[in-house]
C-alpha positions in Angstrom: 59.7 -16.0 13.3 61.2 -15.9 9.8 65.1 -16.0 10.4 65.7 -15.3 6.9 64.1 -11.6 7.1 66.3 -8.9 6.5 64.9 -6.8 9.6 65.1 -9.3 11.8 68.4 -8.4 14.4 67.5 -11.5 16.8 64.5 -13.2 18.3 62.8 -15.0 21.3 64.6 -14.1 24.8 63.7 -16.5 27.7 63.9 -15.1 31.1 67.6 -15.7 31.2 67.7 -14.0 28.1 65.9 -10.8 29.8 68.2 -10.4 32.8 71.4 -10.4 30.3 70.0 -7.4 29.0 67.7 -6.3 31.5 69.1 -4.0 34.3 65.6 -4.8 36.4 65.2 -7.6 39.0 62.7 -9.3 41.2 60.3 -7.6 42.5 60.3 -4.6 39.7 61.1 -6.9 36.5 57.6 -6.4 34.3 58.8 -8.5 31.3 59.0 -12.8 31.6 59.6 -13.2 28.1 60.4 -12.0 24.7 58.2 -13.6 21.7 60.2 -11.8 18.8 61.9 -9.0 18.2 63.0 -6.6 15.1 64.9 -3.8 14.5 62.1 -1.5 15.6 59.3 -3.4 17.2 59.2 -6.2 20.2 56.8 -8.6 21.8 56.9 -9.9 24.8 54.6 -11.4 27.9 54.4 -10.5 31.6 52.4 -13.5 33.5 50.4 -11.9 36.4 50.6 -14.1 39.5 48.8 -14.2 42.8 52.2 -14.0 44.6 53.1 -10.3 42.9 54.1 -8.0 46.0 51.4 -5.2 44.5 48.8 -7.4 45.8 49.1 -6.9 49.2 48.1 -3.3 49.4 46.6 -3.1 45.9 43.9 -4.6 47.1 43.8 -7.0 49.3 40.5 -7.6 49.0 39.8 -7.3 45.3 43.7 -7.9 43.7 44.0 -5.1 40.6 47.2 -5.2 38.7 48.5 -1.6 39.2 48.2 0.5 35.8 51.5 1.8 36.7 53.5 -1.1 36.4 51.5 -2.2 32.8 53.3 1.7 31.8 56.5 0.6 33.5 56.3 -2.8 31.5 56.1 -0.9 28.1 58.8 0.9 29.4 60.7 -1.9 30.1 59.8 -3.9 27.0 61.1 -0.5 25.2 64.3 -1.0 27.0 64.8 -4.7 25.8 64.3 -3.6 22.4 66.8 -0.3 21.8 69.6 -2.0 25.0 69.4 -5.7 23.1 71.4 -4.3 20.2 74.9 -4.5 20.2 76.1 -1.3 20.7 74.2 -0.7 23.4 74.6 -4.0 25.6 75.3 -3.2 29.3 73.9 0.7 29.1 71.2 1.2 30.9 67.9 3.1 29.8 66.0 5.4 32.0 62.2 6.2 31.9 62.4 9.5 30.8 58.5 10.3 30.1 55.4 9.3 29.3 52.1 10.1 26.8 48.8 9.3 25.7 48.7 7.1 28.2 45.3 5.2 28.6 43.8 2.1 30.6 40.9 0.1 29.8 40.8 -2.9 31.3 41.5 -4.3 34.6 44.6 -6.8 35.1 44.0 -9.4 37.5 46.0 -12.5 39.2 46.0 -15.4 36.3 46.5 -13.2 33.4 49.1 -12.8 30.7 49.8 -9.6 29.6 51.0 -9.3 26.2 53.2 -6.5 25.5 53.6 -4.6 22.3 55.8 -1.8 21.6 57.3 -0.1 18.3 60.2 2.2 18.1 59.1 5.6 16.5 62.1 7.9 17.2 65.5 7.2 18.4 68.2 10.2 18.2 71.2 10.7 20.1 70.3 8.0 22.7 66.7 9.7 23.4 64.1 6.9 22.3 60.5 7.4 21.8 58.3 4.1 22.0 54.9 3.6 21.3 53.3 0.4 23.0 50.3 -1.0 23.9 49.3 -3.8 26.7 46.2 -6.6 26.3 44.7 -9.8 28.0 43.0 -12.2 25.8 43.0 -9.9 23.0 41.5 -7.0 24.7 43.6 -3.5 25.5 44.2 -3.3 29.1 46.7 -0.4 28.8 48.5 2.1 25.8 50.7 4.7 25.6 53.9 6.3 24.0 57.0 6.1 26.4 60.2 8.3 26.3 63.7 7.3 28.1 67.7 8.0 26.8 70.3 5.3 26.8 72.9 5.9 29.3 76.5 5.0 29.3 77.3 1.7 31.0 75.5 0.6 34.3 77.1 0.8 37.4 78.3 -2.9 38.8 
């Protein structure tokens, strides 16, 4: 990442990182790390393990990555973006909506999900984020996700 960029606000996030601005924990946390991040767009990765508690029901048999928690990671990796500015530090966002959302590809243990989202709209606290989610290169899951910034989280 070019440091000296004008747009740049700050970068990378390792997990320790996350959970300073993240109000999510184990077992619903959807984001591992964050590769870079801007003013208005972030990128981050989710690594899909074997040990996931979704697996035990979703399916035993046949393990699926549930497309609901790929939304709930662009969610997520829309919340890192807008909470990880200053102003907004210890607020908490809440998932407020969610459109256009599509799945084409299957997410299975052993995967890394690379998460991509861009800030479109942002007024008065209401955000509107527009992300998409891929393996290897190849979409796995898109859509545009809504949520408002709240005043500061509960302790």
């Amino acid at each position: 990442m070019n440091e000296a960029s004008p747009e740049v606000t700050s970068g990378a996030l390792d997990i320790q990182g996350v959970l300073n601005i993240a109000p999510h924990r184990y077992p619903f946390l959807m984001v591992d790390r964050v590769l870079e991040r801007t003013d208005n767009k972030a990128v981050g990765i989710k690594n899909v393990t074997y040990n996931e508690p979704c697996f035990t029901g979703h399916f035993p048999e046949r393990p699926i990555f549930p497309g609901v928690l790929m939304l709930e990671a662009l969610a997520q990796m829309g919340g890192l973006l807008v909470l990880g500015r200053e102003e907004n530090m210890g607020k908490l966002a809440l998932f407020t909506g969610a459109d256009e959302v599509k799945w084409r590809r299957t997410v299975v243990p052993g995967d890394q999900i690379r998460i991509e989202v861009e800030l479109l709209k942002e007024k008065r606290g209401l955000c509107v984020v527009s992300g998409t989610a891929s393996v290897d290169g190849e979409l796995a899951c898109a859509a545009t996700v809504k949520f408002m910034v709240t005043e500061e989280r509960t302790k």
